[in-house]
N, C-alpha and C positions, 0 to 999 in steps of 0.2 A: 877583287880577284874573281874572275869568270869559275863560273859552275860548270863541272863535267857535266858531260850527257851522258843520261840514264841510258841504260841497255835493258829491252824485254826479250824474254822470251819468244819466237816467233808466232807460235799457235797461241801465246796467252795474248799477245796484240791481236791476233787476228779476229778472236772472238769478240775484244773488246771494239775493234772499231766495226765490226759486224752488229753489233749490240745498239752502239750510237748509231746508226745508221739506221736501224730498227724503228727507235727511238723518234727518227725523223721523219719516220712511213713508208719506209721499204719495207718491200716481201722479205720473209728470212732467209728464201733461194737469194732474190736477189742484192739481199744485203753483202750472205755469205761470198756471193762470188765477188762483187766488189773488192771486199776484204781482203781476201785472196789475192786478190790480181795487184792491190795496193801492198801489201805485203810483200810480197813476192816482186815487186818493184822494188822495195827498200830493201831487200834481201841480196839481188844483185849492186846496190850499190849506186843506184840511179835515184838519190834523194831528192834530187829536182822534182820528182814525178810519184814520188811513194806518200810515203804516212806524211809526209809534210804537208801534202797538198786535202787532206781531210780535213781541216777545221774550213776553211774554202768551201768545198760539197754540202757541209752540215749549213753553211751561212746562207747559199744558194738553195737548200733544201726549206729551211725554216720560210723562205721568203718568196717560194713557190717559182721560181725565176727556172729551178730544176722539179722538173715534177717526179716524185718519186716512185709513182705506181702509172708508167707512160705507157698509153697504147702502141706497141712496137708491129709494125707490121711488114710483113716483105712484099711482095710481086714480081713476078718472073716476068722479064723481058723477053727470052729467048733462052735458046736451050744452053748458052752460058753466059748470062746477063741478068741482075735483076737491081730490085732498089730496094731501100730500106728505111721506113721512115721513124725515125727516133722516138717522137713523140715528148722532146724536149726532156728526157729523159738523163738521166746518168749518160754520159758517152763510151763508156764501160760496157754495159748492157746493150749499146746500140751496136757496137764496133762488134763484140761477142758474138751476137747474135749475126751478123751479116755475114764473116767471114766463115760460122758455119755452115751459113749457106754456100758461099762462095766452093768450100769444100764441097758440099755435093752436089753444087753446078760440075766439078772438077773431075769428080768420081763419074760421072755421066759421059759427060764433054768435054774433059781431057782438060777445061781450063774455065774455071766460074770468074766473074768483074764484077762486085758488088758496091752501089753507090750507094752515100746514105748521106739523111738531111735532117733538118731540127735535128741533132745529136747538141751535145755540151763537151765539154775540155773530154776525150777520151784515156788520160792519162800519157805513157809512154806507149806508140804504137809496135816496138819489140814486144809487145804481147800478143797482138794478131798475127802476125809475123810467123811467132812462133809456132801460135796457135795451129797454124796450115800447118807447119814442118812436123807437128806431133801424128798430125795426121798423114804424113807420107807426101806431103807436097811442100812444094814450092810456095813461100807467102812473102807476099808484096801488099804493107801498107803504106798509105797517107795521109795525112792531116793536115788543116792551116787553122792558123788562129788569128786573132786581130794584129795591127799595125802595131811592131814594136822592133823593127829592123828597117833601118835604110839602105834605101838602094843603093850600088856601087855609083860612088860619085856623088850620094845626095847627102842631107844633112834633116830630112825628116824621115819620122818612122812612116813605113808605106807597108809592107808584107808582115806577116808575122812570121815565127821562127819556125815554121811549115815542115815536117821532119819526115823522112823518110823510113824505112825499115824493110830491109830484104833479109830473109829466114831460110837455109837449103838443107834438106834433112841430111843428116848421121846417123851411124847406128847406134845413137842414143837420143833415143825423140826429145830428151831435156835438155840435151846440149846442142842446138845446132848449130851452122857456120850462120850467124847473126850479125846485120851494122843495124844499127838503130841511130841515126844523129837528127841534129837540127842542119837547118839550111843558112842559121845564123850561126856566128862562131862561141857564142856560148847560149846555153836557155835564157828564157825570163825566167823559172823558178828559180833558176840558181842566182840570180841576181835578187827575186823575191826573197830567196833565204836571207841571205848579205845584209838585207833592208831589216828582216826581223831580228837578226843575233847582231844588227850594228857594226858588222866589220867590211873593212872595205875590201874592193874589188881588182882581180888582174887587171894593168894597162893593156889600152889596146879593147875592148870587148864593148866599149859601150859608150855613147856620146851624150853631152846635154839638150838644152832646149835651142841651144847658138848651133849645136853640129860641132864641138869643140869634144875631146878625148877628158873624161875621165874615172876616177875609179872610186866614187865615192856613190855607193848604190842607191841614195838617196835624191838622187839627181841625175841618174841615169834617163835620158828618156827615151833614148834610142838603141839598140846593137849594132853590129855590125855584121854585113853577111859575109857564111864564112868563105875563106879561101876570092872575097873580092866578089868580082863581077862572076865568078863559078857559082860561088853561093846565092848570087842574085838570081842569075838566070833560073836554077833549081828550083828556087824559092817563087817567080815566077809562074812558073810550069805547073807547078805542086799545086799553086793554090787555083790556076784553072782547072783543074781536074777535080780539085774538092769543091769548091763556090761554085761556078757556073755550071758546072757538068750537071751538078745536082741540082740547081736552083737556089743555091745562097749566095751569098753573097759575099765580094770579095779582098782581100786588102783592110785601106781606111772603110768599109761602110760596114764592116764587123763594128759590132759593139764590143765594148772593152769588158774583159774579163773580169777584173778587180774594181772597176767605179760602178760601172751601170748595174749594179747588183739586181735588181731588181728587173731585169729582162731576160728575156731568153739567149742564151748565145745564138743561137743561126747559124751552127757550124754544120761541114760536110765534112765527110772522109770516103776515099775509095780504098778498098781491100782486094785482094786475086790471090789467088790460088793457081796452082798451075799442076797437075798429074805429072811427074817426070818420066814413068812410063810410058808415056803419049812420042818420045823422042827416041833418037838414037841410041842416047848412053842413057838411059834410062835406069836402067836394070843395075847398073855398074856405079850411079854415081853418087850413092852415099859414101861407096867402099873408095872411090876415087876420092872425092872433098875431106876423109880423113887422111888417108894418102899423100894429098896437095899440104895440108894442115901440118902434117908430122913434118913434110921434109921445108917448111917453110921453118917453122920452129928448129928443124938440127940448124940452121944459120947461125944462131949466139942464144945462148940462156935467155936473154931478155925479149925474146921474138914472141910473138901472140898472135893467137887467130882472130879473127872478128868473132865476138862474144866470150871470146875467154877469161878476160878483165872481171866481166860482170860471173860470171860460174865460179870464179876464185874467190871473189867476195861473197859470192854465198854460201859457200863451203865454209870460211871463215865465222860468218854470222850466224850460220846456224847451228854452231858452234856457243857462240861469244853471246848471241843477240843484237838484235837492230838496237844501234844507236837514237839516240832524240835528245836533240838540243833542248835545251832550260826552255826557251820563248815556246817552243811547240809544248814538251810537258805543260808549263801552262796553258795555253789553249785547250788541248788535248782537258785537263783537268776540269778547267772552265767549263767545257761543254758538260763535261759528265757529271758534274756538279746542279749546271740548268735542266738535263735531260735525267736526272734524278738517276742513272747509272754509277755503280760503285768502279772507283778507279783499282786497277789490279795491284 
């Protein structure tokens, strides 16, 4: 008989993988905000990318492939351009830190582009996203990661599931008009999870090592991009503006996330901001985008804004508390068990 998943409280998870994180040789700012942002991942409901993906970070921390105390530094390009070098870092702390900047390129110059290099998996990019919109802007991020989606038409993994996120503020800077997806039609985490709790996978999401459809996550070696040759082209795009733009590299010459443990990823990501006061409707168009929002939802009960999904689950959870599957509990346990931390 399968074991429920335990549920924590949010702030008593937060401390606790703030602690392990500690543990691994983070600063305790920069542990905390990790925490946070992983948290708060799992809080909307995006388990692909939350507390699941922490035993990962601590593996990659121990074995220095992620450096945990990374020289981050910026450089201004122009009066709204600049770069951001990770310093093979948390991708957390690198993406955080850029899209700051990005905002007060924005606040200046009506519109900051921040590119950044040596970073690591930055989580779920609806965090930078938002990040901007709390700030009264507009936020546009990007990410790619290694090959683990084929092209429309192909039967080998070439792009990875490269995601996007657009964030446009409301007058609730924690709620905004948010899409955060992949450019394949489902994650690799969530195929990751599948692999760890042993249960198989929707058809249709994911091909073998022949290019053959199936749903056994164990023999997944491919995805599919979403929405076909839309998803590819995206997926395409996405990842010249993360790889090359910055200087990484792109597609297959990523090193893989989960085998090569022992390297650095080499990933990029670009971040923007944009002043909406720098435009026409400027002034107007928080009050409008709820506006748009209300009367898309009077359609039928079941109507939803982009990011509403995820604001309903957190309301929920923070509530109930975040769930965690048996296989993560123990993990989660394991470490804190090696890293001499009491579990809550």
């Amino acid at each position: 008989m399968d074991q429920p998943a335990k549920s924590l409280n949010p702030s008593i998870l937060k401390n606790w993988v703030s602690v392990l994180l500690q543990a691994r040789g983070l600063l305790a700012q920069d542990a905390d905000q990790t925490a946070s942002q992983l948290v708060q991942t799992s809080l909307w409901g995006i388990d692909s990318h939350g507390i699941a993906r922490l035993p990962h970070y601590l593996n990659r921390l121990g074995r220095k492939s992620i450096i945990a105390r990374p020289k981050i530094a910026f450089e201004e390009t122009g009066s709204a351009t600049g770069n951001v070098d990770g310093g093979h870092g948390l991708g957390f702390l690198a993406c955080t830190y850029a899209m700051s900047q990005a905002v007060q390129l924005a606040k200046t110059s009506g519109a900051g582009v921040v590119g950044i290099r040596n970073s690591s998996h930055c989580g779920a990019v609806g965090l930078y996203s938002r990040q901007a919109a709390q700030n009264g802007m507009i936020g546009i991020a990007f990410t790619h990661s290694d090959s683990f989606v084929v092209p429309h038409g192909g039967k080998k993994a070439f792009f990875g599931t490269n995601p996007i996120s657009i964030a446009v503020p409301t007058h609730d800077p924690k709620r905004p008009l948010c899409v955060d997806m992949a450019t394949s039609i489902t994650t690799l985490n969530r195929v990751m999870n599948a692999r760890r709790e042993n249960r198989l996978i929707p058809e249709g999401l994911g091909v073998d090592q022949l290019g053959n459809d199936t749903t056994d996550p164990h023999k997944v070696a491919a995805l599919k991009p979403m929405a076909g040759p839309k998803g590819y082209a995206l997926a395409f795009l996405i990842d010249m503006l993360c790889g090359p733009l910055n200087g990484m590299p792109f597609g297959p010459h990523l090193n893989n996330m989960y085998t090569e443990l022992d390297q650095h990823r080499e990933l990029g990501s670009l971040v923007i901001a944009i002043d909406p006061s720098r435009f026409f409707g400027g002034a107007n168009l928080a009050a409008t985008v709820v506006l748009a929002m209300a009367e898309a939802k009077s359609q039928a009960d079941g109507v939803l804004y982009p990011g509403e999904p995820e604001y309903i689950t957190e309301a929920l959870r923070l509530k109930t508390g975040i769930p965690i599957e048996p296989e993560l509990w123990r993990e989660l346990t394991e470490y804190s068990a090696k890293l001499a931390i009491p579990v809550p």
